[in-house]
C-alpha positions in Angstrom: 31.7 -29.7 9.4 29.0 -30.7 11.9 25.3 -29.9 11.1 24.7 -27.5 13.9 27.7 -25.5 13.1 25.9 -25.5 9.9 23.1 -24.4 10.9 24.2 -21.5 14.0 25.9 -19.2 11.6 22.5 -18.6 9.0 20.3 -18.8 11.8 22.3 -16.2 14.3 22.8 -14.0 10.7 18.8 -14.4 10.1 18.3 -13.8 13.6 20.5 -10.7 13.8 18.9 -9.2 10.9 15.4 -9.5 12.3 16.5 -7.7 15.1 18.0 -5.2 12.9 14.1 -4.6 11.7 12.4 -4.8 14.8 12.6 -1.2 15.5 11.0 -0.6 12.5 8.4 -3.6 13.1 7.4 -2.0 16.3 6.9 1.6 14.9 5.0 0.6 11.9 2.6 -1.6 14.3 2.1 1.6 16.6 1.6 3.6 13.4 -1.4 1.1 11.5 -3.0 1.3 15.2 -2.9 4.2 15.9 -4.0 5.6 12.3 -7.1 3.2 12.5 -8.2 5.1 15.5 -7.2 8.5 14.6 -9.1 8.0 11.3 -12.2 6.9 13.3 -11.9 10.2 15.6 -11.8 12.1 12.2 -14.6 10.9 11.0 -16.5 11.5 14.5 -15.8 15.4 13.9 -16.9 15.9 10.8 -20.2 15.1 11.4 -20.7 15.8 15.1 -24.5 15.3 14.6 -24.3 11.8 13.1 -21.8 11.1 16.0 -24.5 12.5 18.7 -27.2 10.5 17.0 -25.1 7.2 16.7 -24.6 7.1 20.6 -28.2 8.3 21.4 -29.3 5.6 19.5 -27.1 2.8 17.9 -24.5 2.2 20.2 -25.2 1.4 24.1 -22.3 2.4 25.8 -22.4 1.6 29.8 -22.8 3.7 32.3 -22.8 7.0 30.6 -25.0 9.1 29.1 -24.6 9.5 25.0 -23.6 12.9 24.4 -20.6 12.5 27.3 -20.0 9.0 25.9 -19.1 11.1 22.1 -17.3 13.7 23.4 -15.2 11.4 25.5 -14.8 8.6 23.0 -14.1 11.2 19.8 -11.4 12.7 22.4 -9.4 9.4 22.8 -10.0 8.8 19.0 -7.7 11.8 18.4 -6.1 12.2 21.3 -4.2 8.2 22.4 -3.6 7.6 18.8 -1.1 10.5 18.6 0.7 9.1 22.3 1.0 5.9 20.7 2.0 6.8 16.9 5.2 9.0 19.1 5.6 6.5 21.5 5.2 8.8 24.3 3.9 7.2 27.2 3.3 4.2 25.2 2.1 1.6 27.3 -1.0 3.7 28.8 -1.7 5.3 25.9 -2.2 1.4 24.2 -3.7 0.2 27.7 -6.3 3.1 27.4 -6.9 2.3 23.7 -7.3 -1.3 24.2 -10.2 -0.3 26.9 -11.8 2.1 24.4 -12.0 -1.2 21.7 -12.8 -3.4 24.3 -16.0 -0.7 25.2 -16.6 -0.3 21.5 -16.9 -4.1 20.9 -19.1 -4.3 23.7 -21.2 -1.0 22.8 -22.4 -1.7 19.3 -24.8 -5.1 19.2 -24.7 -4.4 15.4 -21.2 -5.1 14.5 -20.7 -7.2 11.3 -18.2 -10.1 11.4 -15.3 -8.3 9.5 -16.0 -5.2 11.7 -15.4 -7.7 14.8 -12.3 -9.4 12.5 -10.8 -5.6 12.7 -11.5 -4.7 16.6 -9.4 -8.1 17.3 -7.0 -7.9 14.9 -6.3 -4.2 16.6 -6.6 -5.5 20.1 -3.8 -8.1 19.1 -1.4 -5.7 17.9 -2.3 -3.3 21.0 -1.7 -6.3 23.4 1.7 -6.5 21.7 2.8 -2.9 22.0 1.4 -3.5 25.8 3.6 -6.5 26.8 6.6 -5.9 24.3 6.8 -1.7 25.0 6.9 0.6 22.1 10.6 -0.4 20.5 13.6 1.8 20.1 12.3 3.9 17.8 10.1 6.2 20.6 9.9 8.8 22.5 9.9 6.5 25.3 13.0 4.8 25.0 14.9 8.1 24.2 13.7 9.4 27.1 14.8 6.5 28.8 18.1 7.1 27.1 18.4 10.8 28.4 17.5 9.6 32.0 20.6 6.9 32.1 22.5 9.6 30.5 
């Protein structure tokens, strides 16, 4: 037997069995992101006075003044995270998301290095979700599904 031959049938078996997982890959990536966010949005709300004070004073978000900067920030904090943990219109949800990190990089000159480790490892994953889509496991793609139908 021929080393290639040897070598197609554990690599197409290895192969099909990652693409077996991939669903679950893509749903568990949309889940950590999204619960990272949703998390911070919690956090936001239960102390809406340390929220207002934090954009008054430590982070300098452009363009907009603080208290309409916290309301509209804690909204996407609870609100995208949700879209993109259902995968329901996925790709803007992570588009908007990857804005909002980009903004809160941007905003807060005080951000420690594993704090700016964590805003790019979650921009990574968000450009993935972006460019690869949300994955069969979705509302997305069985909506997609129900359209061909």
């Amino acid at each position: 037997m021929k080393v290639p031959t040897l070598v197609a049938k554990p690599y197409g078996l290895a192969a099909a069995g990652l693409d077996f997982l991939a669903p679950l890959f893509d749903l568990a990536l949309r889940l950590f992101v999204a619960w990272a966010f949703f998390r911070s949005g919690l956090v936001k709300i239960q102390s809406w006075d340390a929220t207002l004070y934090l954009f008054e004073n430590e982070y300098a978000v452009p363009f907009l003044p603080p208290e309409i900067a916290a309301y509209l920030g804690t909204a996407a904090e609870l609100t995208l995270p949700v879209f993109l943990a259902l995968g329901l219109g996925t790709r803007f949800a992570v588009l908007a998301l990857f804005v909002f990190n980009a903004v809160a990089v941007i905003s807060y000159p005080d951000l420690s290095p594993a704090g700016l480790k964590d805003h790019l490892l979650w921009g990574a994953l968000m450009l993935v979700t972006l460019f690869h889509g949300p994955g069969r496991l979705s509302l997305d793609a069985w909506l997609c599904r129900r359209v061909k139908a």
